[in-house]
C-alpha positions in Angstrom: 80.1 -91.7 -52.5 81.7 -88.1 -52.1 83.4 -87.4 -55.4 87.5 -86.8 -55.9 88.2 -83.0 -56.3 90.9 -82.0 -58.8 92.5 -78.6 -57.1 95.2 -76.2 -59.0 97.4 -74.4 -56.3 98.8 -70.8 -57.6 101.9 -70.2 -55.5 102.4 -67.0 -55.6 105.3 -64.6 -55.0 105.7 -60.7 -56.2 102.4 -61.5 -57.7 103.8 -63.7 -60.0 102.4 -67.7 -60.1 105.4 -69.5 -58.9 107.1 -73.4 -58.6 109.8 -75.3 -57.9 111.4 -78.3 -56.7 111.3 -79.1 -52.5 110.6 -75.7 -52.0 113.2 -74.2 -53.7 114.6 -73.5 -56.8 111.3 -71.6 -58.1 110.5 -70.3 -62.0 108.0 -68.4 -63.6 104.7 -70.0 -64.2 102.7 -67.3 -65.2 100.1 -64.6 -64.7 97.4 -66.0 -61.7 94.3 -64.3 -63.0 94.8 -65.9 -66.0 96.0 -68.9 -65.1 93.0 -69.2 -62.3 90.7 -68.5 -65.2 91.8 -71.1 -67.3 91.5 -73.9 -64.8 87.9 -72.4 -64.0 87.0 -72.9 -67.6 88.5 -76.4 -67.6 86.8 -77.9 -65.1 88.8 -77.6 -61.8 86.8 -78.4 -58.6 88.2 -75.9 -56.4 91.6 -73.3 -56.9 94.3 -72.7 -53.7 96.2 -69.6 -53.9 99.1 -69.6 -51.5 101.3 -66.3 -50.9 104.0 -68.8 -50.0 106.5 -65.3 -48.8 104.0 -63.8 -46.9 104.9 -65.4 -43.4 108.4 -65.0 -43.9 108.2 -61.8 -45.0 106.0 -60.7 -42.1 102.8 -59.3 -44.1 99.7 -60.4 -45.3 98.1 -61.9 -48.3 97.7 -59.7 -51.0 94.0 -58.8 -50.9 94.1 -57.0 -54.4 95.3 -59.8 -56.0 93.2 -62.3 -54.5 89.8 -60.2 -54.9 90.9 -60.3 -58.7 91.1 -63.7 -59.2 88.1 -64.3 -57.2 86.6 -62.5 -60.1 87.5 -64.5 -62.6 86.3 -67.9 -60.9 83.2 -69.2 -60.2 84.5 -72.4 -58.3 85.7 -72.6 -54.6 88.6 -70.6 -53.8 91.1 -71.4 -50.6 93.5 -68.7 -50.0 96.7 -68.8 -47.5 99.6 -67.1 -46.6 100.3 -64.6 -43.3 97.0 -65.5 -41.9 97.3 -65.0 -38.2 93.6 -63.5 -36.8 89.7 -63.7 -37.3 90.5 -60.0 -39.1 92.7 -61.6 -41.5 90.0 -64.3 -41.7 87.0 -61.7 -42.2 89.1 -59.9 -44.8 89.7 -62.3 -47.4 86.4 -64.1 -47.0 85.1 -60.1 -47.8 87.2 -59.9 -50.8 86.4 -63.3 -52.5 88.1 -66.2 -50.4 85.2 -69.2 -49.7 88.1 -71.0 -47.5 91.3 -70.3 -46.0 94.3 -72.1 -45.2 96.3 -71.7 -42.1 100.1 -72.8 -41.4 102.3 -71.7 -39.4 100.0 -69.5 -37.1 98.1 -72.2 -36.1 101.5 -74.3 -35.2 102.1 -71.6 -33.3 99.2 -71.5 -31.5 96.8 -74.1 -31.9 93.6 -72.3 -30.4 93.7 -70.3 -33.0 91.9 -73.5 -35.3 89.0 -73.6 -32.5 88.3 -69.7 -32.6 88.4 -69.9 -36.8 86.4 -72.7 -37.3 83.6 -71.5 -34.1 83.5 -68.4 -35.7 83.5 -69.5 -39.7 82.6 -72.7 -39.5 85.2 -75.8 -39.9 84.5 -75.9 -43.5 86.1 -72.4 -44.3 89.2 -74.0 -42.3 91.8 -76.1 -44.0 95.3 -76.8 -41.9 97.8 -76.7 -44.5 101.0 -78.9 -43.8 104.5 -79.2 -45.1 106.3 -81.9 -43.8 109.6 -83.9 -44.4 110.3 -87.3 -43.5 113.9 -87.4 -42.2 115.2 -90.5 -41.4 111.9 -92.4 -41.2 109.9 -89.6 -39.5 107.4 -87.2 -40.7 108.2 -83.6 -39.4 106.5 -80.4 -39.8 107.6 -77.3 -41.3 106.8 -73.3 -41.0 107.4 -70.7 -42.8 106.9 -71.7 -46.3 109.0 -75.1 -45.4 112.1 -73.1 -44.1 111.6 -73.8 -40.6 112.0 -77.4 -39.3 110.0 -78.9 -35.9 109.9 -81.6 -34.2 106.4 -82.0 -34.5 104.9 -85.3 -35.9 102.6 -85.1 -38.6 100.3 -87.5 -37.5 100.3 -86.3 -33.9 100.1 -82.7 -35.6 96.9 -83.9 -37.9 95.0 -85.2 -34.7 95.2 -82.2 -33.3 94.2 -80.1 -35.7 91.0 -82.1 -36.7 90.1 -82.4 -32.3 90.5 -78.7 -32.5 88.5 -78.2 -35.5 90.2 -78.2 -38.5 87.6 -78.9 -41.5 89.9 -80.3 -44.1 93.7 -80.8 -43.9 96.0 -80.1 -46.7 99.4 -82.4 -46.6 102.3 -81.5 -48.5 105.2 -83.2 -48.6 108.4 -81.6 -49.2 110.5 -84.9 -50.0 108.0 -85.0 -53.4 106.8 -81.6 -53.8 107.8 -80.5 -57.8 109.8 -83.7 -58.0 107.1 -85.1 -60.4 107.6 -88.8 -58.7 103.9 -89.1 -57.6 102.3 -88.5 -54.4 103.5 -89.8 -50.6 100.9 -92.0 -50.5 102.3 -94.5 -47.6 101.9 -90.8 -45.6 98.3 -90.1 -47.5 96.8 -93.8 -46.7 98.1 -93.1 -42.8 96.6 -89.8 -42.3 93.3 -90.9 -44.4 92.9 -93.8 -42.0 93.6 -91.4 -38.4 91.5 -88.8 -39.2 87.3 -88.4 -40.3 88.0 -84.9 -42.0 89.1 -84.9 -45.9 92.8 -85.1 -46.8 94.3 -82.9 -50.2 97.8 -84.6 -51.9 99.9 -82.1 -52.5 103.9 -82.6 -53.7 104.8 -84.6 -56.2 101.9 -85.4 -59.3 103.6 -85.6 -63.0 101.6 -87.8 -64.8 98.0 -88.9 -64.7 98.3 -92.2 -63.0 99.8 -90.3 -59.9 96.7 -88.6 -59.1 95.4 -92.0 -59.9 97.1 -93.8 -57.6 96.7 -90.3 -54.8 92.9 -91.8 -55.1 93.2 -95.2 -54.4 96.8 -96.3 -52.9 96.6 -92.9 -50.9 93.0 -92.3 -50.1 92.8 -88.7 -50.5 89.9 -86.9 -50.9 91.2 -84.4 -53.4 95.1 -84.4 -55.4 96.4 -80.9 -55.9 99.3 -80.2 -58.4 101.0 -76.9 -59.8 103.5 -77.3 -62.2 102.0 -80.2 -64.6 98.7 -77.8 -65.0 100.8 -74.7 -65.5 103.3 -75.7 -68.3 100.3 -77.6 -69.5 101.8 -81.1 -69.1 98.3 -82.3 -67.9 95.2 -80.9 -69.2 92.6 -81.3 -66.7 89.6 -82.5 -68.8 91.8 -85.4 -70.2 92.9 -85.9 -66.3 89.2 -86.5 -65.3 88.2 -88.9 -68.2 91.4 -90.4 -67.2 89.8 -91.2 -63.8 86.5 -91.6 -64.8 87.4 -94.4 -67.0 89.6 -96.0 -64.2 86.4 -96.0 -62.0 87.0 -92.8 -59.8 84.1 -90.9 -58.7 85.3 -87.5 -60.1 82.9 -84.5 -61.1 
């Protein structure tokens, strides 16, 4: 049996680690190098770093920073934010990046998935997406959440695995910071649609969340922010945590 994956996401704005509550509201979490560091010594499967401005402001990720946390890690590394072309691709796998995750681009226009993945290989590709359920139905969001659709998740997450999306990363914005525990209803859905692995994101607080992201949701891998930057969860207590509830975790 695959094992569960345990992934820290850096938000990152100004090149500052960021978080906050349904996409707004955000506070200082602290220096990324540092904070990348600390979850590479403490046993984190893989680290995301999101530049959650850069679409909205119009640039792209900020290679400096990114090549200096990739130097400071020596787990996988996913980073996403403004990514739009194969250059943008080539570049950060250059400076450090073993995955990448694409948004809004690839909403924009979903080809974009098939040329990534034929030219990187599906694994480097991960579809990041926020969505909101509004009265009863899932819809996506671009541009760092700002930007409804009335696209479907689940139609949204077929697609992008046909097309070749190697891993999908859901977060939902009705849970994301609110410390509640995961959308797993959503999680168990997509888990059951789709053959590619599924990340939680929005909306771990305590250990039993990420519990219950495992084996109510079905995920492949729970990601969380704020409970491993305030250090409200350490992550070597969250694995013996699962370990002794019977999850198959590194």
């Amino acid at each position: 049996m695959l094992t569960k994956r345990i992934i820290p996401c850096l938000d990152i704005k100004n090149g500052r680690t960021v978080k906050g509550v349904n996409f707004v509201g955000l506070r200082d979490a602290g220096n990324p190098v540092e904070l990348a560091k600390k979850y590479a010594d403490t046993g984190a499967d893989e680290l995301v770093f999101l530049d959650i401005s850069a679409t909205e402001e119009r640039r792209k990720t900020l290679i400096p920073l990114v090549k200096e946390v990739a130097k400071a890690i020596n787990i996988p590394f996913t980073v996403g934010g403004g990514i739009s072309s194969i250059e943008d691709v080539e570049l950060l796998l250059r400076n450090g990046a073993d995955k990448v995750s694409v948004n809004s681009s690839v909403v924009k226009n979903p080809d974009l998935i098939y040329e990534l993945s034929a030219k990187f290989g599906s694994q480097c590709i991960v579809v990041a997406i926020d969505a909101k359920q509004i009265d009863g139905v899932w819809k996506v969001h671009l541009v760092g959440g700002k930007q409804p659709t009335e696209i479907n998740l689940f139609d949204w997450v077929k697609e992008a695995e046909r097309r070749g999306a190697g891993e999908i990363l859901f977060t939902s914005m009705n849970n994301d910071g609110t410390k509640n525990g995961f959308a797993n209803d959503a999680l168990s859905e997509l888990s059951q649609l789709v053959n590619i692995p599924i990340i939680a994101s929005g909306g771990a607080g305590t250990r039993e969340h990420f519990l219950e992201g495992f084996e109510i949701g079905k995920a492949d891998a729970c990601l969380a922010a704020s409970v491993f930057h305030f250090d409200e969860i350490a992550i070597p207590d969250l694995k013996n945590f699962l370990k002794n509830e019977g999850i198959p975790i590194r």
